[in-house]
C-alpha positions as CSV (number, residue, x, y, z in Angstrom):
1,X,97.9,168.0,162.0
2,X,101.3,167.0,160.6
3,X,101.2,165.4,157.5
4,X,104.0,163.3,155.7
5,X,103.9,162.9,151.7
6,X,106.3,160.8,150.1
7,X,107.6,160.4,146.4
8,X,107.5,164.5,146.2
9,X,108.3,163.2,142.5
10,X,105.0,162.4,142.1
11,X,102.8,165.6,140.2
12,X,99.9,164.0,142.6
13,X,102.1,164.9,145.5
14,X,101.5,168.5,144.9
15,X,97.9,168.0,145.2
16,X,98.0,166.3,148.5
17,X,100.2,169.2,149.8
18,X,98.0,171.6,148.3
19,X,95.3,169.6,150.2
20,X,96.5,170.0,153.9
21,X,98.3,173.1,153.3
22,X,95.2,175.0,152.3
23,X,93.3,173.6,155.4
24,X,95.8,175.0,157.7
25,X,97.8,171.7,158.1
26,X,101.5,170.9,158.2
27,X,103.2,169.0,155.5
28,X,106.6,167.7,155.1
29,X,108.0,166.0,152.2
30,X,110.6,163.3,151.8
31,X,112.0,161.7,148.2
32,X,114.9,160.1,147.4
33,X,115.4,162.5,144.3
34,X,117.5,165.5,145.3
35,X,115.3,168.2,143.5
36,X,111.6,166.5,143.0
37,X,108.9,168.6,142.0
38,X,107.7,168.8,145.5
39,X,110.6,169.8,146.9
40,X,110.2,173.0,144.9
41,X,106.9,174.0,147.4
42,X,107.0,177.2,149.1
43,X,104.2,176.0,151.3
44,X,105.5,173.2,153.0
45,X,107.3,173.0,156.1
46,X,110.5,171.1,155.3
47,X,111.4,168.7,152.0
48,X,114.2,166.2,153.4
49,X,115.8,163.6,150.9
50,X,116.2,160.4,152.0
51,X,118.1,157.0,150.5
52,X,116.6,155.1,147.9
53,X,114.5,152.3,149.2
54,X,114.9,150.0,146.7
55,X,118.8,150.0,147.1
56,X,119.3,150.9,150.6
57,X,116.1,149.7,152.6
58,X,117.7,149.8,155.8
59,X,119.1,153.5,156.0
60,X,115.1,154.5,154.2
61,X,113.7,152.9,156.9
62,X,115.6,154.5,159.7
63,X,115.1,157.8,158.0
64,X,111.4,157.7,157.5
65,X,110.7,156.8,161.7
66,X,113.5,160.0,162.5
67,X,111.5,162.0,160.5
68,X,107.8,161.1,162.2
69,X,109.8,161.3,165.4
70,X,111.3,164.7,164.6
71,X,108.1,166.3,163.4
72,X,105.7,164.3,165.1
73,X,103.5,163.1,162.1
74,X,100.2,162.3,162.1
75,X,99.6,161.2,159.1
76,X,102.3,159.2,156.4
77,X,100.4,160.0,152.1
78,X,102.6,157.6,149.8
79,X,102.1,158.8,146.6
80,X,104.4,156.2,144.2
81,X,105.9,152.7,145.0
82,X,107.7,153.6,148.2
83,X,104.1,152.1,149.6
84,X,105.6,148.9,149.6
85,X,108.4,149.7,151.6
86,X,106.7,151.6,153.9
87,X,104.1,149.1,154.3
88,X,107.4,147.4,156.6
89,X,107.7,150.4,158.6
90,X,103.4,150.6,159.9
91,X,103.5,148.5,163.4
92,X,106.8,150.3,164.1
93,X,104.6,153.3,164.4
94,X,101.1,152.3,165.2
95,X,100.1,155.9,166.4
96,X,100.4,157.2,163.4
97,X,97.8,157.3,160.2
98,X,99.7,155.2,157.4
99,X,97.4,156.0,155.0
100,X,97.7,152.9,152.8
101,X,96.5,149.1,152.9
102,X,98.4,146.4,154.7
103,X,101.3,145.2,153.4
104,X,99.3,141.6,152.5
105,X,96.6,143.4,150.6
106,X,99.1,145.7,148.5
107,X,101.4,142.7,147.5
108,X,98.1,140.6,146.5
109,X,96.9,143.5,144.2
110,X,100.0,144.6,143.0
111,X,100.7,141.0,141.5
112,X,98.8,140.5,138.2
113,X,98.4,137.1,138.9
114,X,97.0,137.4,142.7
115,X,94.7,140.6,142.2
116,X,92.6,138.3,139.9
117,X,91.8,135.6,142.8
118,X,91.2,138.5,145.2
119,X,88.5,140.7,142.8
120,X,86.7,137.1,141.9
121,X,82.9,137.6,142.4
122,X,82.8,141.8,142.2
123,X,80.0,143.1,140.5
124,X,79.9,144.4,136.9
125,X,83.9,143.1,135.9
126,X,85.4,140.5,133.6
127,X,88.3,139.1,134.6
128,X,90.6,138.0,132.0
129,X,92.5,134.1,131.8
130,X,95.7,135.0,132.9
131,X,98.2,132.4,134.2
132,X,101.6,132.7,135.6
133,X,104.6,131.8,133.3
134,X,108.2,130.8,135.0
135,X,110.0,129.2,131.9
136,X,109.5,130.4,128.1
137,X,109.7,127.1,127.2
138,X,105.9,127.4,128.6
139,X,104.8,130.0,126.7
140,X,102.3,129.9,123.9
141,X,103.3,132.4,120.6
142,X,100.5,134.1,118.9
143,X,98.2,137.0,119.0
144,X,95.5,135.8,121.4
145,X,97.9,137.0,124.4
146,X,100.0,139.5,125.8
147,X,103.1,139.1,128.5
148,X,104.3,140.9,131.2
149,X,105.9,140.7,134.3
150,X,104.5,139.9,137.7
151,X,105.5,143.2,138.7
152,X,105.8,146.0,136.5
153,X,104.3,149.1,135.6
154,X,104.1,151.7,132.5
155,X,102.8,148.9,130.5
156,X,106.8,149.3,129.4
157,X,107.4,145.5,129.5
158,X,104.3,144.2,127.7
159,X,104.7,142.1,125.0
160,X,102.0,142.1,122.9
161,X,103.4,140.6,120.2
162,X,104.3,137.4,121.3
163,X,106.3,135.6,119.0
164,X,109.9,133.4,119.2
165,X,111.9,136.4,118.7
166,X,110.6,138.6,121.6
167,X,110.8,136.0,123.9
168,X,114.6,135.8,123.4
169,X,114.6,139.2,124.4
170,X,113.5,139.1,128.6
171,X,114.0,136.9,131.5
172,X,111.8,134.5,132.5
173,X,112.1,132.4,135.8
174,X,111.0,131.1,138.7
175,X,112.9,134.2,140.4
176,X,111.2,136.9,137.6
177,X,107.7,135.6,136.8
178,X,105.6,136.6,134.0
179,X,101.9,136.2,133.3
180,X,100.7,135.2,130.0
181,X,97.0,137.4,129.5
182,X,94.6,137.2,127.2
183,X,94.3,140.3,125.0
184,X,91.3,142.7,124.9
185,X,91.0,145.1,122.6
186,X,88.7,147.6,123.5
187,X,88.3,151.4,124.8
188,X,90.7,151.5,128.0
189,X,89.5,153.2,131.2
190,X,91.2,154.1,134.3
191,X,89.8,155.7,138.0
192,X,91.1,156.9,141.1
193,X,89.5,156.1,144.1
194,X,90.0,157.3,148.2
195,X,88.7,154.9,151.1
196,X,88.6,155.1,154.4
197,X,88.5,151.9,156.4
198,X,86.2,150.4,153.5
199,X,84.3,154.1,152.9
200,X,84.5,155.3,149.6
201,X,84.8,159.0,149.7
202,X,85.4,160.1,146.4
203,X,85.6,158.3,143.2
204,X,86.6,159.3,139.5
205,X,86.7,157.1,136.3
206,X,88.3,158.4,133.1
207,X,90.0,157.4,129.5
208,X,93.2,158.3,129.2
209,X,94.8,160.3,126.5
210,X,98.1,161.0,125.4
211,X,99.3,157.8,126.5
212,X,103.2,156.8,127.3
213,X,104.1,153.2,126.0
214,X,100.5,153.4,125.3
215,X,99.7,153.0,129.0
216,X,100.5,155.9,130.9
217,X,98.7,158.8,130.3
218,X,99.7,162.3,130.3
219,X,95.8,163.5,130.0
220,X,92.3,162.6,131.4
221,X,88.9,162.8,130.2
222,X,86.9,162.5,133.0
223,X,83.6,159.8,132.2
224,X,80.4,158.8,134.8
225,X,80.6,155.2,134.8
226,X,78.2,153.7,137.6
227,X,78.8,150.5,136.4
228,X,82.7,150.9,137.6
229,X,81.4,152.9,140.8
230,X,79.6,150.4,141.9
231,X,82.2,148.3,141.4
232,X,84.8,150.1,143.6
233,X,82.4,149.8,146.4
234,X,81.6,146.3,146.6
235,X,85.9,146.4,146.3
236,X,86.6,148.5,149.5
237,X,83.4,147.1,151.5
238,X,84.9,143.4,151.0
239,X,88.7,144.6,152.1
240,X,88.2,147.4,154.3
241,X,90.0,149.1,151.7
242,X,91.9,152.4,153.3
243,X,94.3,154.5,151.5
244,X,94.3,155.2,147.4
245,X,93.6,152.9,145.0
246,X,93.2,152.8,141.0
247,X,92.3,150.3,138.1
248,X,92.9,150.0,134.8
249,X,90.2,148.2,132.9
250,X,89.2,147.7,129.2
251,X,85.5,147.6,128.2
252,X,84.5,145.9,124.9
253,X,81.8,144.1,123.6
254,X,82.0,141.5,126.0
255,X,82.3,143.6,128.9
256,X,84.5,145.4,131.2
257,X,87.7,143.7,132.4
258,X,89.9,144.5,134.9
259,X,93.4,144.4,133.4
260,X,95.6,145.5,136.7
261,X,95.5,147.3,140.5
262,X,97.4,149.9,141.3
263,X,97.2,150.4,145.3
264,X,98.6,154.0,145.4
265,X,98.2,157.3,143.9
266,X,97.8,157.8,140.4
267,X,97.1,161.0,138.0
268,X,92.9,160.5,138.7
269,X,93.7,162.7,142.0
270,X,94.3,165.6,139.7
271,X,90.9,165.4,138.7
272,X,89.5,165.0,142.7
273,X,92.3,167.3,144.7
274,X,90.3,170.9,144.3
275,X,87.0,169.4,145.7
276,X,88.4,167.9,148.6
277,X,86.8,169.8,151.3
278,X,88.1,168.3,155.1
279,X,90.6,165.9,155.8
280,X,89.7,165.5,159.3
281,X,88.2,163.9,160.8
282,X,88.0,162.4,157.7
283,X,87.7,162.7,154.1
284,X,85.0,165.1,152.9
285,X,85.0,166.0,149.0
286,X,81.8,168.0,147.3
287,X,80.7,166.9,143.9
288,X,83.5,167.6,141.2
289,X,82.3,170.2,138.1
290,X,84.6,168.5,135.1
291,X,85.4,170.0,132.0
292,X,86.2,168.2,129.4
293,X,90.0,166.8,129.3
294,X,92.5,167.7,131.7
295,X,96.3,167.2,130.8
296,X,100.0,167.9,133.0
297,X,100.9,170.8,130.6
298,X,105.0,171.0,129.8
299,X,104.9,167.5,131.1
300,X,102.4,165.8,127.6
301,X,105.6,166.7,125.6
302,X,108.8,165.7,128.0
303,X,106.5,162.5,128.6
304,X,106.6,162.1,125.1
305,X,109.7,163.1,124.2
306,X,111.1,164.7,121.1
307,X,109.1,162.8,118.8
308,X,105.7,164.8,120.6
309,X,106.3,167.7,119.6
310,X,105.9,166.8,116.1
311,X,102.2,164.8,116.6
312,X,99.3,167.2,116.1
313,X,97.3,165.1,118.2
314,X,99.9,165.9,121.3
315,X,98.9,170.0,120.4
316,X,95.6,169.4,119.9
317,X,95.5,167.8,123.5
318,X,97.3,171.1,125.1
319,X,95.4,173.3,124.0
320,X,91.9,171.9,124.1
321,X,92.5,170.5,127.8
322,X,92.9,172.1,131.1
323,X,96.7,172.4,132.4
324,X,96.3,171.2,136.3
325,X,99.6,172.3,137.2
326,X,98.7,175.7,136.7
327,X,97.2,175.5,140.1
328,X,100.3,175.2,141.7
329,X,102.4,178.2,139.5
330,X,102.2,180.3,142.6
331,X,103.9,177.8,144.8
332,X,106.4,176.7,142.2
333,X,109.8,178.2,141.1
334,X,109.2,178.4,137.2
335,X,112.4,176.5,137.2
336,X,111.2,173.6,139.5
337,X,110.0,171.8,136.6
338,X,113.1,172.3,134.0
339,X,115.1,171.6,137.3
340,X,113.3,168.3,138.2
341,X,113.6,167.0,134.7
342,X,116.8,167.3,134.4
343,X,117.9,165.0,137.2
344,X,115.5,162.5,135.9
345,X,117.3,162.7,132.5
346,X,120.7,162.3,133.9
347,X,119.5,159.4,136.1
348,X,118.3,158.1,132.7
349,X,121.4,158.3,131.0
350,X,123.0,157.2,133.9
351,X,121.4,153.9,134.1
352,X,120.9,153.8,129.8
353,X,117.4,153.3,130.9
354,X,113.8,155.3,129.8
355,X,112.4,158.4,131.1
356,X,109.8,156.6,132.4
357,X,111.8,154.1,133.6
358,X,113.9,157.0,135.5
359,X,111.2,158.3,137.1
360,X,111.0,155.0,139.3
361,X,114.4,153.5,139.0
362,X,115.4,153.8,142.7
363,X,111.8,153.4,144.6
364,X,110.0,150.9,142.6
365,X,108.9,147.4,144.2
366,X,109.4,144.6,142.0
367,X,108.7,141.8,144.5
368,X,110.0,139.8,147.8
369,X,113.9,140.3,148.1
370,X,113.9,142.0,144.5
371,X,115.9,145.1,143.6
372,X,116.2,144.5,139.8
């Protein structure tokens, strides 16, 4: 089979590559970084960098069918936000395996307004009042709430503070929504999940640890949480759910609450790639043996940044957790990482943007006929 992965960014690419390659399949890898992690693979078949397609849709689009065409793919993996513009590009090739939803479902779960309507009536999950917000005239100050936009991720634009003086700070309009939440506090939980055509064939929950903009994590204690399982099942049983999906919820004394849908890839695979045991016909993974916290090595500290290295808490995660990058050292230059970095700090300095904010500054989705 020939497989294409995008976002070769994406630390969970390496795993799906790892995936197919050690089963004998051919993988090719496409990003529109010049040198991404994945490009670095001495495994794959061919790493090819296409345009950005948040800034130039038209020339990704015509890329990504010349490289199906060219190496006869199979099967398309997204890994990071590209999803959404490939979810364009599906009934141009309906031979192939687009391994994602449809592009309806993704924009309805991606929206933190719209995934709340779709998940109404799921076992075992709260959903919290949220309400969309298209003037800050409309929006109430205090500490009940937090705000953040339609579309965002990193948790990098929440406000959850919400007073007069941040709200002078952002855009609000009919053109850049927000959502005004209420606020749990409580012990946050995230999962990864892999369906096929509604199947659920493998699912992991876990709290995250060493958080970025306390949000994304950078480590993952792996939990059993049938409560969230059964969940996830009752979720890709009522939408056929096919492709990756993860949640972030909050569980406190009132429950567990759904906070947002991601409908790609996130860091959870790292805890699922080694068990996976066939990919065709389709999806077979044994029971995953866990240890106790499992982190990105190097990557805890230039997630961090410079402030990290001085957090004992940051050191005390290294060492007591299990580096999952090691299991890709022998496919890896031991430069790919410093080399990778580096053009996602001078695209950060570029822009005068974040490091996270780098990371997805040229593929993220940020609505309809949206590119800032």
């Amino acid at each position: 089979m020939q497989v294409l992965i995008t976002g070769a960014r994406a630390p969970v690419a390496l795993e799906w590559a790892n995936i197919f390659c050690r089963q004998g399949h051919r993988v090719v890898m496409t990003d529109a970084l010049k040198q991404p992690l994945g490009s670095f693979l001495k495994q794959i078949e061919d790493y090819i960098q296409t345009s950005s397609p948040r800034f130039s849709f038209a020339d990704y689009q015509t890329q990504i069918l010349d490289i199906i065409d060219q190496f006869d793919i199979d099967m398309v993996v997204p890994t990071c936000e590209e999803v959404f513009f490939l979810a364009e590009l599906v009934k141009q090739r309906p031979h192939v395996n687009w391994f994602m939803p449809d592009a309806e479902l993704l924009l309805v779960l991606h929206n933190k307004l719209t995934v709340f309507e779709a998940l109404s009536g799921l076992p075992n999950v709260v959903l919290p009042a949220t309400h969309l917000v298209t003037d800050r005239h409309d929006v109430v100050c205090g500490s009940e709430t937090v705000l953040k936009p339609v579309y965002s991720r990193f948790g990098a634009q929440v406000i959850c503070d919400v007073t007069p003086p941040a709200l002078a700070q952002i855009n609000i309009s009919t053109d850049v929504p927000w959502v005004q939440q209420q606020k749990i506090v409580g012990q946050p939980i995230c999962n990864y999940a892999l369906f096929e055509n509604g199947q659920m064939q493998i699912h992991q929950a876990y709290q995250p640890r060493l958080c970025v903009n306390q949000s994304a994590a950078s480590a993952f204690q792996p939990i059993d949480d049938p409560a969230i399982e059964q969940f996830m099942r009752a979720f890709g049983q009522r939408f056929g759910y096919h492709g990756q999906v993860s949640f972030d919820f909050m569980r406190d004394s009132h429950g567990l609450y759904v906070i947002e849908c991601n409908p790609r890839a996130t860091s959870g695979l790292h805890l699922v790639a080694p068990f996976c045991q066939s990919v065709v016909p389709h999806f077979v993974f044994s029971e995953p043996k866990l240890a106790s916290l499992y982190h990105l090595g190097a990557m805890v500290f230039l997630a961090g940044g410079v402030t990290s290295l001085f957090r004992y808490q940051t050191w005390q995660g290294y060492f007591a957790g299990k580096n999952v990058m090691k299991r890709h050292h022998k496919e890896l230059s031991i430069f790919a990482p410093v080399l990778s970095f580096s053009e996602l700090y001078r695209q950060a300095k570029k822009h005068r943007i974040s490091l996270s904010q780098a990371s997805t500054y040229d593929i993220e989705w940020n609505g309809p006929g949206q590119t800032v």
